[in-house]
N, C-alpha and C positions, 0 to 999 in steps of 0.2 A: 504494500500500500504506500506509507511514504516514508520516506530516507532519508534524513537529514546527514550529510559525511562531512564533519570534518570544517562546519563551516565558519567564515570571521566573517565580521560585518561592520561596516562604520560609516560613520556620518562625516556630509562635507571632508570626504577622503581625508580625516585628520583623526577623528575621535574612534576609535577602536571598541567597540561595544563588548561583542561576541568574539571567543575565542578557541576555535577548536572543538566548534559544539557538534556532536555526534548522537542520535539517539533516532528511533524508528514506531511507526506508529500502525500492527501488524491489522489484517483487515477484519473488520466487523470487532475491536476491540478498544476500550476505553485505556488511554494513557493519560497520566497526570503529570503536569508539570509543577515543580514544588519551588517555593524559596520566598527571599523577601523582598521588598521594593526594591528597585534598583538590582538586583539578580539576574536580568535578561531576560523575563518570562514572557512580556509583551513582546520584544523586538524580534525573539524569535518567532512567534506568532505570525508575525506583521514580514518578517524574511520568508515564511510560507506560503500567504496571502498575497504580497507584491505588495503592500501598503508602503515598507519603504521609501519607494519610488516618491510619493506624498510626502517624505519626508527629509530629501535627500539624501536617505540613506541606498547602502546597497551593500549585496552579500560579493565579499572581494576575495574570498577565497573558499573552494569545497562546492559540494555543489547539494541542491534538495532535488528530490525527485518524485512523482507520483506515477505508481504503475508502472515504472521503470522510464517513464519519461521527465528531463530533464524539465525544470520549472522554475527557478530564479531568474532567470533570462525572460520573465512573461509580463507580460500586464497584466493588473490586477484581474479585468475582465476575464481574459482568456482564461487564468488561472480558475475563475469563479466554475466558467464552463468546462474544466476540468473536470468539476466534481467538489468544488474545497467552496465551505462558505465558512464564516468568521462572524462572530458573533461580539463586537468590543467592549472594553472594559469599561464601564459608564454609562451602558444604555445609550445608545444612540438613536434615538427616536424620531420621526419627521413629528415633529410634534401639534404642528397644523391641522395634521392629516388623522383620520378617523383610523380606528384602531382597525378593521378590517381594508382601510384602504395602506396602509402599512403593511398588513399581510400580504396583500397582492403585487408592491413592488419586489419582494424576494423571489417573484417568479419571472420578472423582466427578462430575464436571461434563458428560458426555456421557452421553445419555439412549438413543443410536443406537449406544453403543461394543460391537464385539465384543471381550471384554474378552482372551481367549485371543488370538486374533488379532492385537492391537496386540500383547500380550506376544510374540509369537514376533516382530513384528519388531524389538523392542527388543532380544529376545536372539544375533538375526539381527547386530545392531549390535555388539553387546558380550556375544560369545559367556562370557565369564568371569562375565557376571551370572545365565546358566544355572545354572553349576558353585555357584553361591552364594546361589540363589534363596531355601532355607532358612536362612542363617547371619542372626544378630540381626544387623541394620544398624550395631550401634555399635561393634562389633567389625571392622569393615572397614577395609582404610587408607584412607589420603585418596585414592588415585584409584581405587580401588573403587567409594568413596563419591561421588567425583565424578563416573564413568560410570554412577551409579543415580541422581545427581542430573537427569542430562541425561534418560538413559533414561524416567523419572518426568513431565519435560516432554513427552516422545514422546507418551506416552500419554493425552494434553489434544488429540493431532494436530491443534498449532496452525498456524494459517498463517503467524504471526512469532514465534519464539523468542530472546527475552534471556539474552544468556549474561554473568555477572559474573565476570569474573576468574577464569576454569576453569581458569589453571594456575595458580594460587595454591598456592603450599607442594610444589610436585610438580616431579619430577626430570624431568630433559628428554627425555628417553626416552622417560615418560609424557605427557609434553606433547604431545610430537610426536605419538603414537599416538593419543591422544582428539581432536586439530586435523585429524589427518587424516580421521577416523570424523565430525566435524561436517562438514568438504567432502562426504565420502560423504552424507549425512541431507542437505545442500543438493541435488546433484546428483539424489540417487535421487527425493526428494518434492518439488525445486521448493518448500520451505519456505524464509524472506527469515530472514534471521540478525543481529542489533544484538548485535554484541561489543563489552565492554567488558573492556580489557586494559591493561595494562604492559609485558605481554610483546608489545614491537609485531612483534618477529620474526615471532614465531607468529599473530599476529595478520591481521598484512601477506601474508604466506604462504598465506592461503584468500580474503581480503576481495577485494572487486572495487572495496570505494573505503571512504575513512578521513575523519576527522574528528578536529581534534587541541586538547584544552580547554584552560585554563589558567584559573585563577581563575572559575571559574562561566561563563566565555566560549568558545566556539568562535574558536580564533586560525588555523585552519589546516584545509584540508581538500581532497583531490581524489585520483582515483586510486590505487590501491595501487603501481602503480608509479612513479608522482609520487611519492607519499611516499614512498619506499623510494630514490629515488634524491637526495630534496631534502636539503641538505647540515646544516641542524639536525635533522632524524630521526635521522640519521646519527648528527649528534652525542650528543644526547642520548637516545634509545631504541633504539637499534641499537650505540650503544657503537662507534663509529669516526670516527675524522676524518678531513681530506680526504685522505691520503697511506695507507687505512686502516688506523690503528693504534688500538689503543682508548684508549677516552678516558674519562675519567669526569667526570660533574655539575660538578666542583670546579673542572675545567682551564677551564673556560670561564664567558666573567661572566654570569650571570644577563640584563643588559640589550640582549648580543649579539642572543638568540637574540629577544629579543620586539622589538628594532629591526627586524630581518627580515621576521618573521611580519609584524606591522602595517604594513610597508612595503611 
């Protein structure tokens, strides 16, 4: 499915992001990507997507691939009609536009779409985007807005879907209930899932295997339940230490955790 080898990526050919990122996202399987702000979790997203380009960024060495076909080299479009839609961090909502009219732009790019069709099963997923088809999208909360974020990728019925930070700003009730609806969208259509999170609970919780960055590097990676049971996840994204009590960033030295990883 896709392949990321080996790649560096940087802005205005000065600023060096990504270094050497390698990791793979095998088909019909949910991957997480793990770490903190500033980690690399968007950029390399966005080095998948072709969003770069938006940003003056580009991948300048290594190369990503989908289906064995090369993909850094695309416009974002093309890359969209690959099969890859991108779902970003923020809720990015045409906020003007009614919540069903928002659904239907994720299928612009499909010339075969029955466009009713997809919508019922979007609303199949997220029966409350029924009850809210007509309300302006900028009036929604944030996980309204977030399950008409996802919903909106549905309707691209891509073969790999980017998710950035879906619980970002959302109570955990909600979290839980959109993480569980993405396992259902994994299970029901066999669509391969690149999560990028903080919340590694929720993350861990659907993923069948993790990858964990630090400074534009991949330090860490294998399993969900490897990582979920390895004693610096614990520590630091899962918020417990060995005896599990929780624990925060501060209790522990910064050099512990990356002696470990690299060792």
């Amino acid at each position: 499915m896709l392949k990321i080898n080996n790649i560096e990526v940087m802005y205005n050919n000065v600023i060096l992001v990504l270094r050497g990122v390698s990791l793979e996202v095998p088909n019909g399987k949910i991957v997480a990507l793990l770490g903190a702000n500033g980690a690399g979790k968007t950029t390399t997203l966005k080095a998948i997507s072709g969003l770069l380009r938006t940003e003056l960024g580009a991948v300048t060495d290594g190369a990503i691939e989908m289906d064995g076909q090369r993909i850094d080299r695309k416009n974002p479009e093309d890359i969209v009609k690959s099969g890859i839609a991108q779902v970003m961090e923020g809720r990015k909502v045409l906020e003007h536009l009614t919540v069903e009219e928002n659904l239907k732009a994720g299928s612009l790019f499909r010339h075969d779409c029955d466009v009713r069709g997809e919508l019922e099963k979007v609303y199949g997923y997220f029966p409350r985007l029924r009850d809210l088809k007509n309300r302006t999208s900028g009036y929604l909360s944030g996980g309204e807005q977030q399950m008409m974020v996802i919903g909106r990728a549905l309707m691209a019925s891509p073969k790999l879907m980017l998710l950035d930070e879906a619980s970002l700003g959302l109570a955990p009730l909600l979290v839980k209930e959109i993480f569980e609806i993405i396992g259902r969208i994994n299970r029901d259509q066999g669509m391969s899932i690149l999560l990028v999170e903080q919340n590694a609970r929720a993350a861990l919780g659907i993923a069948d295997y993790g990858y964990v960055m630090e400074n534009g590097r991949v330090v860490l990676d294998g399993t969900a339940d490897k990582l979920k049971s390895n004693e610096d996840i614990r520590e630091f994204y899962l918020g417990l230490s060995q005896v599990g009590q929780k624990k925060s960033y501060r209790e522990v030295k910064h050099y512990r955790r990356r002696k470990r990883w690299i060792g």
